[in-house]
KEZA-706479 format. One record per residue: residue number from 1; x, y, z of N, C-alpha, C in turn; residue in one letter. Coordinates in pm, whole numbers. Each point is the difference from the previous one (the first is absolute). Example, Ala and Ser with C-alpha at 12.3 -4.5 7.8 and 13.67 -1.06 7.14 Angstrom:
# KEZA-706479
{1 {1319 -569 780} {-89 119 0} {90 120 0} 'A'}
{2 {-35 105 -72} {82 119 6} {-77 109 73} 'S'}
# end
This chain:
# KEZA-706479
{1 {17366 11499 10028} {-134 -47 13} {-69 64 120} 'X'}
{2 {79 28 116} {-58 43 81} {-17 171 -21} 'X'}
{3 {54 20 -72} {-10 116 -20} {-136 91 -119} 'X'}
{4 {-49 -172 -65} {-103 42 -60} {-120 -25 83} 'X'}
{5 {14 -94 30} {-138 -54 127} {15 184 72} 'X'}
{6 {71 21 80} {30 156 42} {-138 92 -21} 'X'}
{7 {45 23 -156} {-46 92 -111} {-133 1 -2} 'X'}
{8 {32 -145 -40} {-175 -49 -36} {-94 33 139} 'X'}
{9 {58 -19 115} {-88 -32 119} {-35 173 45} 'X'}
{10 {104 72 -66} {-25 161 42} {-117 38 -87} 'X'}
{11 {0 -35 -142} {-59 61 -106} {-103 -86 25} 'X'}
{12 {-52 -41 45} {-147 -81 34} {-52 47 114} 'X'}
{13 {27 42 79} {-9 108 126} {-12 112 -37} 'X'}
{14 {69 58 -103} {-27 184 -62} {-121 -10 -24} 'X'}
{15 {-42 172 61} {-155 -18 -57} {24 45 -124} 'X'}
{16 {-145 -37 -88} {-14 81 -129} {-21 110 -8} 'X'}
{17 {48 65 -117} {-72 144 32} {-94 36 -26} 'X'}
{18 {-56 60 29} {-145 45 48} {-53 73 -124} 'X'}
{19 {-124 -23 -34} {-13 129 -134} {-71 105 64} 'X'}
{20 {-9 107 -83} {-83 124 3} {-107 -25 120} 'X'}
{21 {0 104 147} {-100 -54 75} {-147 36 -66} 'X'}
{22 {-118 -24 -17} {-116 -54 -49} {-43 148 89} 'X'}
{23 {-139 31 -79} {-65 61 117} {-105 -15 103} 'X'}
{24 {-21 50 102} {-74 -84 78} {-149 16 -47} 'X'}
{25 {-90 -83 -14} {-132 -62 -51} {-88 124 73} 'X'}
{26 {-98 23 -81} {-98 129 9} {-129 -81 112} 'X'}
{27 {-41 121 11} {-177 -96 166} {-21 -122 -91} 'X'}
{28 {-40 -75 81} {-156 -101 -71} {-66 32 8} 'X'}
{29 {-90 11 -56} {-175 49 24} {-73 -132 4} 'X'}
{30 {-103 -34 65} {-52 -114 15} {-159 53 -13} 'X'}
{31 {-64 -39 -103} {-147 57 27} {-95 -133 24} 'X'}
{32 {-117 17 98} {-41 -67 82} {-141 11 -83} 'X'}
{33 {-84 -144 10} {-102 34 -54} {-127 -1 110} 'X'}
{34 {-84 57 -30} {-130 -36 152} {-96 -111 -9} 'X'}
{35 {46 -66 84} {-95 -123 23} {-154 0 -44} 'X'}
{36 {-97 -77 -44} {-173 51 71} {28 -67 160} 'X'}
{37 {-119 73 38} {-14 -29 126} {-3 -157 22} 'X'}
{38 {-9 -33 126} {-25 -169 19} {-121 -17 22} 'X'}
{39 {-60 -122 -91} {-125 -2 33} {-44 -106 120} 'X'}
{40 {-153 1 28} {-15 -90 106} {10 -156 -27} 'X'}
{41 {1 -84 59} {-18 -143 -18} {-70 -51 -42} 'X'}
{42 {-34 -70 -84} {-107 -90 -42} {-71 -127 94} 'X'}
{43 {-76 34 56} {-16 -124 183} {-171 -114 -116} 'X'}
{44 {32 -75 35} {-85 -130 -31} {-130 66 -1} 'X'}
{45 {-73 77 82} {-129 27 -44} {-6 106 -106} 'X'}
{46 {136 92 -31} {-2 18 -167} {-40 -42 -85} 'X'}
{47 {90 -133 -13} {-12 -62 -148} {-158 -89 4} 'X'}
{48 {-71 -67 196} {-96 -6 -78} {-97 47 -25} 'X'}
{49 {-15 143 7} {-98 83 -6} {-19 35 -148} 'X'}
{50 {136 64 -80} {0 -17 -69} {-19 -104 -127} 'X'}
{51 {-7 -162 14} {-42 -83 -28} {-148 42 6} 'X'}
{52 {-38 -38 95} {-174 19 9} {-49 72 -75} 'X'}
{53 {66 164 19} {-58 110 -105} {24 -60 -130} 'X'}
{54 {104 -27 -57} {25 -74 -139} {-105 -69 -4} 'X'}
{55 {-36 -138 29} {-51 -119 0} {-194 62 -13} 'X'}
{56 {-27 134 119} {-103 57 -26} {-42 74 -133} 'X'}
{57 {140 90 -58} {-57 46 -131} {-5 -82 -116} 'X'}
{58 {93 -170 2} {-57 -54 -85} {-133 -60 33} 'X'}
{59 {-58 -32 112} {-144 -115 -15} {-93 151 -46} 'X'}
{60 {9 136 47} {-73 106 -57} {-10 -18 -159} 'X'}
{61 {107 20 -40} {-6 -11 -187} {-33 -153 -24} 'X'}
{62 {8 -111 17} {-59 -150 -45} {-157 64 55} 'X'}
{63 {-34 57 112} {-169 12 -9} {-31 79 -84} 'X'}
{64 {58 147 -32} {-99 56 -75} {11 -61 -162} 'X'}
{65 {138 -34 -6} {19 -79 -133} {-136 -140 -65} 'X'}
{66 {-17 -45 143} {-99 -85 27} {-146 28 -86} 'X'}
{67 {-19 112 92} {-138 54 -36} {6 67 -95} 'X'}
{68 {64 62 -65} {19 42 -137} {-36 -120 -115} 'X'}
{69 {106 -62 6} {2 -136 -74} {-168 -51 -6} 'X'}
{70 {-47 -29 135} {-151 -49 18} {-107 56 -54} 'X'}
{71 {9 119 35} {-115 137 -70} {24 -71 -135} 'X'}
{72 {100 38 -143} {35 -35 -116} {-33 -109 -18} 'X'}
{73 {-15 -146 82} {-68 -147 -44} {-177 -21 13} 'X'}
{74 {6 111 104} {-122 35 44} {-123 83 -182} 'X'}
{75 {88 66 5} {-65 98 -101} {21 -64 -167} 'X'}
{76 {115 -69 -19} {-12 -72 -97} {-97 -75 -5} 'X'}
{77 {-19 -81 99} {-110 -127 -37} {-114 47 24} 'X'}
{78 {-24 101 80} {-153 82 -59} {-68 23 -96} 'X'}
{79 {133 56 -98} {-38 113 -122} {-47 -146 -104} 'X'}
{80 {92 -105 55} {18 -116 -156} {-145 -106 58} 'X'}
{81 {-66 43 118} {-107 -98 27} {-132 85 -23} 'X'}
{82 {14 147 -31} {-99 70 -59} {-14 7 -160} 'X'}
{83 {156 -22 -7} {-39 -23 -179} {-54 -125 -83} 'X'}
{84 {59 -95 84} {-48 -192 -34} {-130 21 63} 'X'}
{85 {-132 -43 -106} {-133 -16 82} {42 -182 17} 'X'}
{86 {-146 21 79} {27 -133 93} {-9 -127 -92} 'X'}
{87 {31 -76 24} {31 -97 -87} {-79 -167 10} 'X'}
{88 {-62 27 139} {-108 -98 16} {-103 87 0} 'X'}
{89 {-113 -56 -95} {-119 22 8} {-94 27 114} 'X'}
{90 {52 -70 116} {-104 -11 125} {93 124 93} 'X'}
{91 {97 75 -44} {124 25 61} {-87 159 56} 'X'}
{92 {34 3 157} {-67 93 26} {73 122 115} 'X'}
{93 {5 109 -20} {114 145 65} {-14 -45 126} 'X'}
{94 {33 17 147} {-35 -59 93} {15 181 57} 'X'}
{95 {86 73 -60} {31 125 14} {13 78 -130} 'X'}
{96 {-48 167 18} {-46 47 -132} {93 140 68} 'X'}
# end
């Protein structure tokens, strides 16, 4: 028995053998990509300047949208109060 414990305790200690050495691994190449540059900060009177400008080109388009719209209610009820004659008898242009 002691003579297998022995055995066993050598043959667990042998190294293995080794296979075929490998060859050693070719460069790495590592390719790098280029950043964009860094841009500047965005600081509080940025965003509200930009607000304002926003906030300015919409009240621009609600006005001219405005007056567009108005001219067209304007000119409708012209054309339809020149075509209806007047409808009271005593009814008199105050403007011609």
């Amino acid at each position: 028995m002691f003579a297998f414990l022995l055995a066993s305790l050598f043959a667990v200690q042998a190294p293995a053998p080794s296979p075929a050495p490998s060859p050693a691994p070719g460069p790495i190449i590592v390719q790098t990509v280029r950043q964009p540059p860094i841009t500047r900060e965005i600081t509080m009177g940025d965003v509200v300047l930009g607000a304002v400008g926003f906030v300015g080109v919409v009240m621009i388009a609600a006005a001219i949208a405005g007056l567009l719209i108005g001219i067209v209610i304007v000119l409708v009820k012209r054309s339809r109060d020149r075509a209806a004659g007047p409808t009271d008898p005593g009814h008199a242009k105050l403007r011609t």
